[in-house]
gemmi code that builds the backbone of each chain (N, CA, C; Angstrom):
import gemmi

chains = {
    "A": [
        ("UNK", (12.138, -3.467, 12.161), (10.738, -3.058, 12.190), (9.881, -4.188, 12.756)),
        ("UNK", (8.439, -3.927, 13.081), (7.872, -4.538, 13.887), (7.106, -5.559, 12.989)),
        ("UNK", (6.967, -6.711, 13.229), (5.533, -7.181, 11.982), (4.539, -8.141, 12.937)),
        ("UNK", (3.836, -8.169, 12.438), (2.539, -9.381, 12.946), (1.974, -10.567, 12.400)),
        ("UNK", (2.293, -12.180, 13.060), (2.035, -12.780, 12.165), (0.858, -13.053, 13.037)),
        ("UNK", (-0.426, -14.275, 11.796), (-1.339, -14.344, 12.463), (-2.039, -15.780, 11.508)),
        ("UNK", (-2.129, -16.875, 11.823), (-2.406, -17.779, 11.078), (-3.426, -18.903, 11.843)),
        ("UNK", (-4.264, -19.550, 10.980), (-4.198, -19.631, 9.423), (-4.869, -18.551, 8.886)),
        ("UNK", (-4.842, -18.177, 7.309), (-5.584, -17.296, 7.293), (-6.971, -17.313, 7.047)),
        ("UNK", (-7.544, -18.763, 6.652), (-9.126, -19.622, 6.503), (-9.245, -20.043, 7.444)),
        ("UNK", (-10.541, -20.634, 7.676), (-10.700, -21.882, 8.496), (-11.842, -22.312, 8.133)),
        ("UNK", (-12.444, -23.746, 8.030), (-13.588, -23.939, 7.715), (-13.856, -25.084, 9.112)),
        ("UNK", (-14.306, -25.006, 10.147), (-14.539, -25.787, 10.733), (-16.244, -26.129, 11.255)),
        ("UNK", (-16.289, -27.395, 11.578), (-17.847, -27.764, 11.869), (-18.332, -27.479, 13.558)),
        ("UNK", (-19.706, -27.054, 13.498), (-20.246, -26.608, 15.189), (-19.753, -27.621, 16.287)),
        ("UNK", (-18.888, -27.429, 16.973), (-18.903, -28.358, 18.133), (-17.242, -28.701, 18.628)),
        ("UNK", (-16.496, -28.447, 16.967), (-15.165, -28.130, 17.043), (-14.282, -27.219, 17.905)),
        ("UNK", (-13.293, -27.915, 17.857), (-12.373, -26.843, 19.334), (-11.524, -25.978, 17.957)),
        ("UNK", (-10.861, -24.793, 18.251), (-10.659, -23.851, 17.780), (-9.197, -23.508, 18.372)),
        ("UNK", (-8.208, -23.250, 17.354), (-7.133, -22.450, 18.318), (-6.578, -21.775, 16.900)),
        ("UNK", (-6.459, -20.369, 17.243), (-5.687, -19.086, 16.546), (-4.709, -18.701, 17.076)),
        ("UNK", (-3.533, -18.526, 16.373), (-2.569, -18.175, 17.020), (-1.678, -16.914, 16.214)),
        ("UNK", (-1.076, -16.237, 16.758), (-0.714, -14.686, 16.835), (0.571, -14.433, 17.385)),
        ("UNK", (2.025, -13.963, 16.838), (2.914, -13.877, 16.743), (3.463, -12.233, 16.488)),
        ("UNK", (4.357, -11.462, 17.169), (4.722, -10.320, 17.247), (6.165, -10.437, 16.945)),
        ("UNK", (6.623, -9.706, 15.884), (8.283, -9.630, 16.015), (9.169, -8.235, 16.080)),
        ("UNK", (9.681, -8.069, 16.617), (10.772, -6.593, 16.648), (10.258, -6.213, 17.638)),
        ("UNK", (9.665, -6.394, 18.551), (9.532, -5.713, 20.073), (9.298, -6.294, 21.223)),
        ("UNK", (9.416, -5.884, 22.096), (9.412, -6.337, 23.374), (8.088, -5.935, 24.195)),
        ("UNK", (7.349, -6.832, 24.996), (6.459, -6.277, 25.824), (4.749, -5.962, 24.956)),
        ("UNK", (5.015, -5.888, 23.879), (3.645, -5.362, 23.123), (2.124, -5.770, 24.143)),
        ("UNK", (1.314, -4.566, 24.179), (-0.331, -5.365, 24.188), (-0.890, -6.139, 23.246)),
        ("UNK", (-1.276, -6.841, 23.365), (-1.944, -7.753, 22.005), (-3.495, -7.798, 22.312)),
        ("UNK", (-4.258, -7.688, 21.500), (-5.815, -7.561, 21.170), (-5.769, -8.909, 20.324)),
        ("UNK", (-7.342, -9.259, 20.495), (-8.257, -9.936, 19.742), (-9.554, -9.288, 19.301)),
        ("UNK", (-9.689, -9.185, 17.885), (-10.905, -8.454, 17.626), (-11.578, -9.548, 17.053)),
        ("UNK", (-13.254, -9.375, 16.454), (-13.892, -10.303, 15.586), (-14.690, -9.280, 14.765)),
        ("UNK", (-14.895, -9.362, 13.584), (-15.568, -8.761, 12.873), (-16.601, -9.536, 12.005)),
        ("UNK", (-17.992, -9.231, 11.996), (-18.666, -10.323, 11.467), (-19.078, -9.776, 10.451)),
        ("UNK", (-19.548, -10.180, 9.162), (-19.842, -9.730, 8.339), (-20.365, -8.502, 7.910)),
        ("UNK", (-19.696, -7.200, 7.357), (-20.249, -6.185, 7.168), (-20.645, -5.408, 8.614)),
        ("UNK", (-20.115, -5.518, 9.590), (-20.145, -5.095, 11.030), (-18.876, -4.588, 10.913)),
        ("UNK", (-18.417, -3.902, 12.531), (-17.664, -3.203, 12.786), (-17.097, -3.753, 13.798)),
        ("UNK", (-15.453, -3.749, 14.381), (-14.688, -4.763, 15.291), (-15.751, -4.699, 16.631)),
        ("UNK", (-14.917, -5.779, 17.373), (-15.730, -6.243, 18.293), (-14.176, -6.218, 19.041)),
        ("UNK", (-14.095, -6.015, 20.579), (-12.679, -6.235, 21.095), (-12.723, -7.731, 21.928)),
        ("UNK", (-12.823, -8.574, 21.595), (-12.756, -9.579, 22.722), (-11.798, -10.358, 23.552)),
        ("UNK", (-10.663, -9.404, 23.449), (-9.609, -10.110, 24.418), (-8.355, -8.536, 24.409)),
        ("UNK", (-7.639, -8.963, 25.610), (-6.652, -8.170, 25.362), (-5.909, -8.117, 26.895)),
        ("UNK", (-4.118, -8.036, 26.229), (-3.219, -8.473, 27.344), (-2.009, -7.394, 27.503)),
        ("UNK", (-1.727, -7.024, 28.660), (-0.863, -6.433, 28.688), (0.933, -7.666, 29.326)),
        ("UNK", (0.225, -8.180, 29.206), (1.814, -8.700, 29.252), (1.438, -10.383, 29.826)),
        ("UNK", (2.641, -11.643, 30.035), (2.332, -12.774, 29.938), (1.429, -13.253, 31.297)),
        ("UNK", (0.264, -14.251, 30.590), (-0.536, -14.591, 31.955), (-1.416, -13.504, 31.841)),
        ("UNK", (-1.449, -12.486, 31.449), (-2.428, -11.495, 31.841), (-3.390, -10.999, 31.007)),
        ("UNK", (-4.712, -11.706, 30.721), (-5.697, -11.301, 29.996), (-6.979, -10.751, 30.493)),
        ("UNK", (-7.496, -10.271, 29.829), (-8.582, -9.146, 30.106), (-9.693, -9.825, 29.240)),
        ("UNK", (-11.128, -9.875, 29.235), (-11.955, -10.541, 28.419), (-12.782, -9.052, 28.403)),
        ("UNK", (-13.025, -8.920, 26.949), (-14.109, -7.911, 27.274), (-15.679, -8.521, 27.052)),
        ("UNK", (-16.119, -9.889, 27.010), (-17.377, -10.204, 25.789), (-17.829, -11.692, 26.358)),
        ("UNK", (-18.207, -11.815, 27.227), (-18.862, -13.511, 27.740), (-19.213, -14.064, 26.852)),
        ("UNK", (-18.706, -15.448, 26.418), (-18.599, -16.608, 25.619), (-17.771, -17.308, 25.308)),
        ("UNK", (-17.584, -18.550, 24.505), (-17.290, -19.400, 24.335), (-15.983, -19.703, 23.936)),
        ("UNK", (-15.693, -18.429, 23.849), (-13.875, -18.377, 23.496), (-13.117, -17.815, 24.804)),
        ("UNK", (-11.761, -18.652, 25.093), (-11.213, -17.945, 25.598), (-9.548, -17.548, 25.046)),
        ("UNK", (-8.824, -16.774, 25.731), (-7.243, -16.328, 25.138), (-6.219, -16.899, 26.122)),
        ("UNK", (-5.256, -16.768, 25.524), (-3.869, -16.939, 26.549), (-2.464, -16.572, 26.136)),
        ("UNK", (-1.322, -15.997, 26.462), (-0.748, -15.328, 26.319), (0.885, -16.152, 26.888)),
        ("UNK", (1.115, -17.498, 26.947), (2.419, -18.422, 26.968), (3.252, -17.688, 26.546)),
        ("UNK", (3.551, -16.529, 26.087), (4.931, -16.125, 25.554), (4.872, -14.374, 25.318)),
        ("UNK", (5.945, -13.444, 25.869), (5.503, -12.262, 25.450), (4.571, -11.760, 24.181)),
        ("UNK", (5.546, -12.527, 22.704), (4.692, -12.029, 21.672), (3.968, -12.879, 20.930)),
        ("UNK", (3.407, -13.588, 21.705), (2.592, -14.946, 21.430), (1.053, -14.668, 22.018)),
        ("UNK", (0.320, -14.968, 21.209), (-1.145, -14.628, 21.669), (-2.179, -15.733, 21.294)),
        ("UNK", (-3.141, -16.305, 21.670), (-3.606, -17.816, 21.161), (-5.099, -17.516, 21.973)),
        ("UNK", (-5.995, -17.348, 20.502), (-7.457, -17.287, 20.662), (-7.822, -18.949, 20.544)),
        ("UNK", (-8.654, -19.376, 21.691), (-9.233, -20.641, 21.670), (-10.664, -20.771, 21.984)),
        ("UNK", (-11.095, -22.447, 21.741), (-12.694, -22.492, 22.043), (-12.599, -23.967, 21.754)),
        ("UNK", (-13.292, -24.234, 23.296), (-13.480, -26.024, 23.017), (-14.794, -26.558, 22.280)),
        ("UNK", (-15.510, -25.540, 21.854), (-16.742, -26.376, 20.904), (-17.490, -25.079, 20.512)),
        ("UNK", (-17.097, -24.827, 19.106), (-17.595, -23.977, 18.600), (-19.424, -23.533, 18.239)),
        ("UNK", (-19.334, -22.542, 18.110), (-21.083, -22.020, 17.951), (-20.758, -21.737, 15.985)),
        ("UNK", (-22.458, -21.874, 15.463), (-22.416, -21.185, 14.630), (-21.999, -19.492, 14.852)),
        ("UNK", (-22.408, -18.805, 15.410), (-22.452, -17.585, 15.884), (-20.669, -16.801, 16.217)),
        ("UNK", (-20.172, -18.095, 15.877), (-18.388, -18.079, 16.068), (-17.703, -17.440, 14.645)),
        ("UNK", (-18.632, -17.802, 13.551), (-17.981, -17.546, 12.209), (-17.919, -15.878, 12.249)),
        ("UNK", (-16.640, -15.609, 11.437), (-16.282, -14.416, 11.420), (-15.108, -14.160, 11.153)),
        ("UNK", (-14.722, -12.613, 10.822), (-12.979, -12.275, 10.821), (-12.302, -11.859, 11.763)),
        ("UNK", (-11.678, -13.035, 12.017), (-10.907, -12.824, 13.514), (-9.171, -11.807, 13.527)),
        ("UNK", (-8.995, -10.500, 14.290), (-8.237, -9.837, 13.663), (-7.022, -9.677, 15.118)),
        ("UNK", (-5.978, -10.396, 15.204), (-5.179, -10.205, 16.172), (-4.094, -8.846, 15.801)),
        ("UNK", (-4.187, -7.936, 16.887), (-3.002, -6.865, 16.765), (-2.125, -6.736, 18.252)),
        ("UNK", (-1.737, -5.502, 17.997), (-0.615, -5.333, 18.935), (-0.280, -4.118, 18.938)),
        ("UNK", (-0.187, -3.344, 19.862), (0.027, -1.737, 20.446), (1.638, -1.628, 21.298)),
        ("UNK", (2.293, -0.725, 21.602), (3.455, -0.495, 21.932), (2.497, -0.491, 23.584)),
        ("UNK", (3.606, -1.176, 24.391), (3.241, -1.623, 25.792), (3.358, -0.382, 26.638)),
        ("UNK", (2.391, -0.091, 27.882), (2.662, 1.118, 28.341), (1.727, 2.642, 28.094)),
        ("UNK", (1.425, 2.288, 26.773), (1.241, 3.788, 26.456), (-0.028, 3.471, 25.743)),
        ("UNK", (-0.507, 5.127, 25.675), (-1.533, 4.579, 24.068), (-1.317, 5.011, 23.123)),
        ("UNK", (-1.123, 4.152, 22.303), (-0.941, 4.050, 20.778), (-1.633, 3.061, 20.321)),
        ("UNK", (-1.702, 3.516, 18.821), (-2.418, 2.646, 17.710), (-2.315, 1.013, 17.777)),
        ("UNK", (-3.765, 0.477, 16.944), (-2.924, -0.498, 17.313), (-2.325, -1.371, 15.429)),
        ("UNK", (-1.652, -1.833, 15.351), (-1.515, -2.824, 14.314), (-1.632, -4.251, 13.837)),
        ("UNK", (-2.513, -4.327, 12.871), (-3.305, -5.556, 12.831), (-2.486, -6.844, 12.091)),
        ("UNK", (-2.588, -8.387, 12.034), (-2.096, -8.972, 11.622), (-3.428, -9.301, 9.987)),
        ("UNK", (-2.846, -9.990, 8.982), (-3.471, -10.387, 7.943), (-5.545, -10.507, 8.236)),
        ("UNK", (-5.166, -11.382, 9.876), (-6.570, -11.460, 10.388), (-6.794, -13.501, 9.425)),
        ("UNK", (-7.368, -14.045, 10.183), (-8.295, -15.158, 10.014), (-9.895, -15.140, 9.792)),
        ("UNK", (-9.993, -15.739, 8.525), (-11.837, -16.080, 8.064), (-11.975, -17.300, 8.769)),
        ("UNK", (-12.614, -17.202, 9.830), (-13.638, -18.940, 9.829), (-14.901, -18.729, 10.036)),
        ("UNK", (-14.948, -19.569, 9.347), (-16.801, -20.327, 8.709), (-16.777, -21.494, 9.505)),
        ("UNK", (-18.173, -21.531, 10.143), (-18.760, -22.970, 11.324), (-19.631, -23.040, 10.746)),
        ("UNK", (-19.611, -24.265, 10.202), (-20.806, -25.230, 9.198), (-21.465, -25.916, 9.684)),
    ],
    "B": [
        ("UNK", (-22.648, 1.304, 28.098), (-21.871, 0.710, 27.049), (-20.919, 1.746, 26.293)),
        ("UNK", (-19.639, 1.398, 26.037), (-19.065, 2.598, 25.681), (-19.240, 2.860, 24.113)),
        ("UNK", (-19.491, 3.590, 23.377), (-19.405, 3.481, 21.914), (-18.578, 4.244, 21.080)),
        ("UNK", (-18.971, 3.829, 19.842), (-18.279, 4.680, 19.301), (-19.512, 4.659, 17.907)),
        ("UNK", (-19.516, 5.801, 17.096), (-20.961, 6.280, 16.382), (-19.879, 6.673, 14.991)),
        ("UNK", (-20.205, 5.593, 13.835), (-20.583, 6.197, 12.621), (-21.468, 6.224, 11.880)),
        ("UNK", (-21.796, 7.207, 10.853), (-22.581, 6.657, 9.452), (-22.526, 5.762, 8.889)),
        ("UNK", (-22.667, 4.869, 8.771), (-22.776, 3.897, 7.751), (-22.433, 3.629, 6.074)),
        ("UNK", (-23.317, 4.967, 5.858), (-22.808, 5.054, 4.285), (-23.845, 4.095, 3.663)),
        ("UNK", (-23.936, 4.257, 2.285), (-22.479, 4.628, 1.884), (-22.749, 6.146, 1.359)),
        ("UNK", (-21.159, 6.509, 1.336), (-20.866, 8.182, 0.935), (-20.095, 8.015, -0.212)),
        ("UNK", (-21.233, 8.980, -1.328), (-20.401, 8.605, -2.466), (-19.899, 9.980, -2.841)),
        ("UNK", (-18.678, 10.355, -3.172), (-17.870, 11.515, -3.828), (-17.553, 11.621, -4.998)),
        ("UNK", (-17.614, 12.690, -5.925), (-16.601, 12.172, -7.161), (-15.036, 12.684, -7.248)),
        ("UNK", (-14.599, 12.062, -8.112), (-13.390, 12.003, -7.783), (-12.772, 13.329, -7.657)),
        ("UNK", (-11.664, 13.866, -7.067), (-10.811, 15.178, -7.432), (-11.902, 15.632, -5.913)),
        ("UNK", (-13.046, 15.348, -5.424), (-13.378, 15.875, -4.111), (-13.023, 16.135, -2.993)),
        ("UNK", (-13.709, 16.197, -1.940), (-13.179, 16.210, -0.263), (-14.403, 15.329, 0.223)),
        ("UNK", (-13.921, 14.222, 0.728), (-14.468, 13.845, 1.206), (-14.355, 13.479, 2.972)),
        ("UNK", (-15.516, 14.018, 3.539), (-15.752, 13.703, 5.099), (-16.566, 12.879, 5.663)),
        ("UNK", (-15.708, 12.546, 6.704), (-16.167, 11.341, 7.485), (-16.733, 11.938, 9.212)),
        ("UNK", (-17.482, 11.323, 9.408), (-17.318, 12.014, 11.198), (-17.789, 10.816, 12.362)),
        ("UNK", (-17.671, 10.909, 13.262), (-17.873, 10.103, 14.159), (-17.831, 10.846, 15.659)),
        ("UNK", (-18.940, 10.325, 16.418), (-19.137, 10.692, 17.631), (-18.670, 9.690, 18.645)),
        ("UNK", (-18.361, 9.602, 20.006), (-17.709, 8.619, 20.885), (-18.924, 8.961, 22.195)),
        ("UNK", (-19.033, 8.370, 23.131), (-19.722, 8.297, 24.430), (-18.936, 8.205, 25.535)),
        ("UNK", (-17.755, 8.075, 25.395), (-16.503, 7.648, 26.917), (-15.805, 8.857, 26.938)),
        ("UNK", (-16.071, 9.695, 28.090), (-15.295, 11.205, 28.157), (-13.908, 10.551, 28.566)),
        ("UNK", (-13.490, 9.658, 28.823), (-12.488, 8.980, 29.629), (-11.752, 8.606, 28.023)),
        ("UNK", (-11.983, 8.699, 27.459), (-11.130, 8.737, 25.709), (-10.317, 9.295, 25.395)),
        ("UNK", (-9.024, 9.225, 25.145), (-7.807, 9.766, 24.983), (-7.256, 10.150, 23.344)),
        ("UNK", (-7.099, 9.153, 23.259), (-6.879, 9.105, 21.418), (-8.004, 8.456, 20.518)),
        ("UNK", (-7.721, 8.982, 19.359), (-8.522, 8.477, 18.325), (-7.879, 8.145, 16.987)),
        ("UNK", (-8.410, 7.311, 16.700), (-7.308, 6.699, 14.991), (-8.690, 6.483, 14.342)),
        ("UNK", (-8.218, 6.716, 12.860), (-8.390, 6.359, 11.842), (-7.945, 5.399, 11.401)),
        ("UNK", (-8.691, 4.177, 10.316), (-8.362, 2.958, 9.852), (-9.119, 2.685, 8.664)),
        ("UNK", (-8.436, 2.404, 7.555), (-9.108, 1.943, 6.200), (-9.000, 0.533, 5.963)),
        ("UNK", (-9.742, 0.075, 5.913), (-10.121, -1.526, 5.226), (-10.565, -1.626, 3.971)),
        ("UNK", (-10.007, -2.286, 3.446), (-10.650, -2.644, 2.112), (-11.187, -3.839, 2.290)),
        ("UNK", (-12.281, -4.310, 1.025), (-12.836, -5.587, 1.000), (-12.041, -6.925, 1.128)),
        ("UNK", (-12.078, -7.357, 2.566), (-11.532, -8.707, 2.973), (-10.190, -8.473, 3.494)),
        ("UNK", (-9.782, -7.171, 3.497), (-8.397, -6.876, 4.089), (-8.300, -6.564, 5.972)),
        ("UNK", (-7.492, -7.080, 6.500), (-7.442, -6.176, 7.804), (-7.346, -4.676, 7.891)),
        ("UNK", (-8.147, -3.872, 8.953), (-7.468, -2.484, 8.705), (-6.468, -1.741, 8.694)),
        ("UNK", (-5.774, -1.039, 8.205), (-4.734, -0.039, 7.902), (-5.083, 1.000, 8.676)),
        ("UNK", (-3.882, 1.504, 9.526), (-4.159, 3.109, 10.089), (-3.609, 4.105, 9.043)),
        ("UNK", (-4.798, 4.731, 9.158), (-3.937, 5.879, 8.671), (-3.852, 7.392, 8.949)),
        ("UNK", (-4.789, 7.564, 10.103), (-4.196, 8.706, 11.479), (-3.960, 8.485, 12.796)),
        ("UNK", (-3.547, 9.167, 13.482), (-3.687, 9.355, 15.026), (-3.813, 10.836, 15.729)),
        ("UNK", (-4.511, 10.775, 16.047), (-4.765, 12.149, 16.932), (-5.438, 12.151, 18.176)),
        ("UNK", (-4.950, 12.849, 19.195), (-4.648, 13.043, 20.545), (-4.825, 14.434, 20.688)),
        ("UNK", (-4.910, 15.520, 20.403), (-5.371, 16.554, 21.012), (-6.470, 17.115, 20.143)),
        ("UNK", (-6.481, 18.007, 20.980), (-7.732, 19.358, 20.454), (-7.197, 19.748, 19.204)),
        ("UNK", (-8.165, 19.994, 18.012), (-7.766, 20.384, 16.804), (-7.345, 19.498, 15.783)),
        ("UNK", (-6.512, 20.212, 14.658), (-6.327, 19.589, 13.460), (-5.297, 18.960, 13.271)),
        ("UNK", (-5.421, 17.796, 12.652), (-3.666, 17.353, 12.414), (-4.048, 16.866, 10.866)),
        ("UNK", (-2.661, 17.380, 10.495), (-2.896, 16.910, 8.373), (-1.731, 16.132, 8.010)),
        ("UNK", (-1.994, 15.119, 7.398), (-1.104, 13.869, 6.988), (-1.376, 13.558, 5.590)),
        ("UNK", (-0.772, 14.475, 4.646), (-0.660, 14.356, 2.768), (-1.994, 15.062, 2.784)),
        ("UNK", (-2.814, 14.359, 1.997), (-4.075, 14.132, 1.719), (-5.285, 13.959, 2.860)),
        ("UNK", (-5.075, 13.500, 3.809), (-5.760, 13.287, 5.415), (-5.401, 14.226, 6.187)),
        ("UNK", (-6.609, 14.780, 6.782), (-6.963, 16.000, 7.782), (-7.890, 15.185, 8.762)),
        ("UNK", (-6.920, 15.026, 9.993), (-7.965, 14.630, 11.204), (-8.623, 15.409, 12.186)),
        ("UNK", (-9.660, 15.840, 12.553), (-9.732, 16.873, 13.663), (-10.772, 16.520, 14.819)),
        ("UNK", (-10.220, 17.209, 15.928), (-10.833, 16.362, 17.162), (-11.141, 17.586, 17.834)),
        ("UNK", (-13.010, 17.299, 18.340), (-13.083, 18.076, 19.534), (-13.862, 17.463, 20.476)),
        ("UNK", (-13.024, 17.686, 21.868), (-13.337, 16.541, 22.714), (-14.492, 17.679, 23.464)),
        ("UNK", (-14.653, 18.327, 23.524), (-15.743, 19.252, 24.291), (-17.386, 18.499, 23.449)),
        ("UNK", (-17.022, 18.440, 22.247), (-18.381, 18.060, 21.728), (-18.178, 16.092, 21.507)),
        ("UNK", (-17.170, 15.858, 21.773), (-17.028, 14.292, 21.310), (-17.234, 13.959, 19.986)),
        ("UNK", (-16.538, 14.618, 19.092), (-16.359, 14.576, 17.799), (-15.153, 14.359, 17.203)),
        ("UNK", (-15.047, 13.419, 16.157), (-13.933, 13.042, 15.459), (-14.159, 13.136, 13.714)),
        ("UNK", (-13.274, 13.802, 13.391), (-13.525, 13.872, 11.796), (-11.997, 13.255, 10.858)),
        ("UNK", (-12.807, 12.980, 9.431), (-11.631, 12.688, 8.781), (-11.747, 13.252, 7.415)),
        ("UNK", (-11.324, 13.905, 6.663), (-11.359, 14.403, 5.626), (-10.201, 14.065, 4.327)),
        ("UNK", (-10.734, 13.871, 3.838), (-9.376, 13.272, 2.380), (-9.848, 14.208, 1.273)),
        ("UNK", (-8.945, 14.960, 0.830), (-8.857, 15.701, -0.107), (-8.524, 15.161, -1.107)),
        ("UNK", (-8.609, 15.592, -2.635), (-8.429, 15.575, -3.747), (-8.225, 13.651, -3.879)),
        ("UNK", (-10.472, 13.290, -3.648), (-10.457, 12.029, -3.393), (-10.117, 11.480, -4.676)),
        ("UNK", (-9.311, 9.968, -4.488), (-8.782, 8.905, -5.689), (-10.070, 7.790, -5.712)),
        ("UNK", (-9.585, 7.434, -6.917), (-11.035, 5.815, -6.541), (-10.058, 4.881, -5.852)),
        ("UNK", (-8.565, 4.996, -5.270), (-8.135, 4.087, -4.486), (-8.391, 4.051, -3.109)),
        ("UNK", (-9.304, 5.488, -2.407), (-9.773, 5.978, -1.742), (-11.378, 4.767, -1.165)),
        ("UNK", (-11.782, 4.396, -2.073), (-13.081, 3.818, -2.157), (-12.739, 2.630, -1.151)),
        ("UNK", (-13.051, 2.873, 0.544), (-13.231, 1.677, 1.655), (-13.853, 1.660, 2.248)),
        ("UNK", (-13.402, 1.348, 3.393), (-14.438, 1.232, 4.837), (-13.872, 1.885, 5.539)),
        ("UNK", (-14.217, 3.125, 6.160), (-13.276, 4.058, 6.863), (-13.966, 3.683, 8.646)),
        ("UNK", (-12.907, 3.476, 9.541), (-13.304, 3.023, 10.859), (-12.659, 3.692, 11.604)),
        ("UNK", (-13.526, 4.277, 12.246), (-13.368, 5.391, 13.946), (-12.834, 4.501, 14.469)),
        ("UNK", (-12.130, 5.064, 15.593), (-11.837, 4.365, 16.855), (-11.453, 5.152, 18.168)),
        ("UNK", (-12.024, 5.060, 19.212), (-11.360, 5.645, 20.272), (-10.836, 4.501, 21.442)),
        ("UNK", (-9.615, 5.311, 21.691), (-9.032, 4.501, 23.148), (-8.898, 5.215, 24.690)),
        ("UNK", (-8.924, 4.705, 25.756), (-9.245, 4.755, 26.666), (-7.945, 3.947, 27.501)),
        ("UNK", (-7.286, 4.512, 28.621), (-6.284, 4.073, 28.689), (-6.695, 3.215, 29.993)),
        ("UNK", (-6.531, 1.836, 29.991), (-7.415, 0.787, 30.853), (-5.395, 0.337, 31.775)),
        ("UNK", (-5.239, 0.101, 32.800), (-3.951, -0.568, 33.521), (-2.969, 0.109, 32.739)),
        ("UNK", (-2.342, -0.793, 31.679), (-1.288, -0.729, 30.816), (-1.299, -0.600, 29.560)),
        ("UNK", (-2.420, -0.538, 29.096), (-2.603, -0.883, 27.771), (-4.200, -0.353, 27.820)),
        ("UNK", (-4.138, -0.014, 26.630), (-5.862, 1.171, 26.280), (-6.915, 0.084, 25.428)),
        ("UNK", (-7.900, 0.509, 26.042), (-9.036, -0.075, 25.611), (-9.468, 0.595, 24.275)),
        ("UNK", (-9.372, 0.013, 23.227), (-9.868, 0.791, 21.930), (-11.255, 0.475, 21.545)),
        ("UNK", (-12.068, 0.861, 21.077), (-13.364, 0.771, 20.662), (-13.497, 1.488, 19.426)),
        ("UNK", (-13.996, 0.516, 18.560), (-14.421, 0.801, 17.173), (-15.943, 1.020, 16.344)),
        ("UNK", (-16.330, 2.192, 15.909), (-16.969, 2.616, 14.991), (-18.013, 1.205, 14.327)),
        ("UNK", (-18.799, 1.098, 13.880), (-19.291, 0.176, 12.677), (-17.951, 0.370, 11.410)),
        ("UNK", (-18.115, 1.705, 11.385), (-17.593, 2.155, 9.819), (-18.366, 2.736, 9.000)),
        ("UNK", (-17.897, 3.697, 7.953), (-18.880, 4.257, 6.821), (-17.627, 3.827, 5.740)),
        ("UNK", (-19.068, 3.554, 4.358), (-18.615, 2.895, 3.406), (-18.183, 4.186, 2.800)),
        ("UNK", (-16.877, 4.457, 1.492), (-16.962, 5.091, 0.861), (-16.566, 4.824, -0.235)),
        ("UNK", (-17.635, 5.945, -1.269), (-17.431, 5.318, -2.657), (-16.951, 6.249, -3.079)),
        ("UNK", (-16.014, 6.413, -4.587), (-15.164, 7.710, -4.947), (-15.343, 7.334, -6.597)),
        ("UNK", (-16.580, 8.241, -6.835), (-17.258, 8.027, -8.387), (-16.308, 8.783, -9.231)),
        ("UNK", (-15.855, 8.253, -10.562), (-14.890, 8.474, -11.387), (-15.866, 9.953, -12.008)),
    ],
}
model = gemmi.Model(1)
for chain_id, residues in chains.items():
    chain = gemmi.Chain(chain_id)
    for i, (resn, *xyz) in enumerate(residues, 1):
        res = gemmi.Residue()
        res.name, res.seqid = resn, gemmi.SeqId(i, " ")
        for name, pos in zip(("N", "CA", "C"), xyz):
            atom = gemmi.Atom()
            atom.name, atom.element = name, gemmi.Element(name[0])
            atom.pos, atom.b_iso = gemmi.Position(*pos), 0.0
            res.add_atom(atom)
        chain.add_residue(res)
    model.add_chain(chain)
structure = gemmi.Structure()
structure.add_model(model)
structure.setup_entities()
């Protein structure tokens, strides 16, 4: 079966800090992988998403960007964070090819102090 | 901008009810639609998918879709208070290889004993 890892699951970092999330897929081959953000009491936001290695899509201008080094490897980054960065950051993954659902990992809290 | 439209909530039921959810979309170019429950501080959980015209029923969950009016519904019968989340629309859109999903705010629901 398929699972999603996605770590850390906190973060408390200060404005100006570089940022890296990272996102792990196991039991399949090829998956799309998403980056969502959800900010408090809001509803997802899509800000990244890849269909396969090297190949990302941005949907959202700012300060983060993604990258995709490994089929089921996915890595949200940012060289100097905003307050406006804090939030629940939710990496998933869809069966490659097609559309289907997608499935989310645990997801990351960070707070920019 | 493409969207996707819920209530907010919150919707409160008592228990042993039916409770409905609905949501409207703006992208005629929308293919599927899922359902997703979150609980407080959790990532979301799917817990439909539907792709055509009409009804599809899963236990307790009745999803129904009509794409002529751009409507998506979710209905849970004989509601539990384990029922009590954040229920989140979503529609996808099939972008290269991999579908563009877009998510709802969410409506809160409460399931009064």
């Amino acid at each position: 079966s398929q699972t999603i890892h996605q770590w850390p699951a906190t973060l408390v970092q200060p404005v100006g800090s570089p940022l890296s999330l990272e996102c792990t897929v196991e039991g399949t081959s090829n998956p799309n992988l998403y980056w969502y953000r959800q900010a408090a009491g809001r509803g997802l936001q899509l800000l990244f998403y890849s269909v396969g290695i090297g190949q990302i899509s941005s949907e959202v201008p700012q300060n983060l960007s993604a990258s995709r080094p490994q089929d089921r490897q996915f890595i949200l980054s940012s060289k100097k964070l905003l307050l406006s960065d804090s939030g629940f950051y939710l990496c998933a993954w869809s069966v490659g090819g097609e559309v289907s659902p997608l499935h989310f990992g645990n997801g990351t809290r960070l707070t920019v102090t | 901008q493409k969207e996707v439209e819920q209530n907010s909530g919150p919707l409160s039921v008592p228990e042993g009810a039916i409770a409905s959810l609905n949501c409207t979309y703006s992208d005629r170019g929308s293919q599927s639609f899922f359902w997703y429950r979150q609980y407080s501080g959790k990532s979301p959980e799917l817990i439909m998918s539907i792709y055509s015209n009409g009804d599809k029923e899963d236990g307790r969950f009745t999803a129904q879709l009509n794409k002529a009016s751009q409507y998506v519904s979710l209905l849970i019968r004989d509601s539990q208070p384990s029922d009590s989340a954040t229920y989140l629309c979503a529609g996808g859109t099939p972008y290269s290889s991999a579908s563009k999903i877009i998510f709802g705010s969410g409506t809160r629901l409460s399931i009064r004993p």
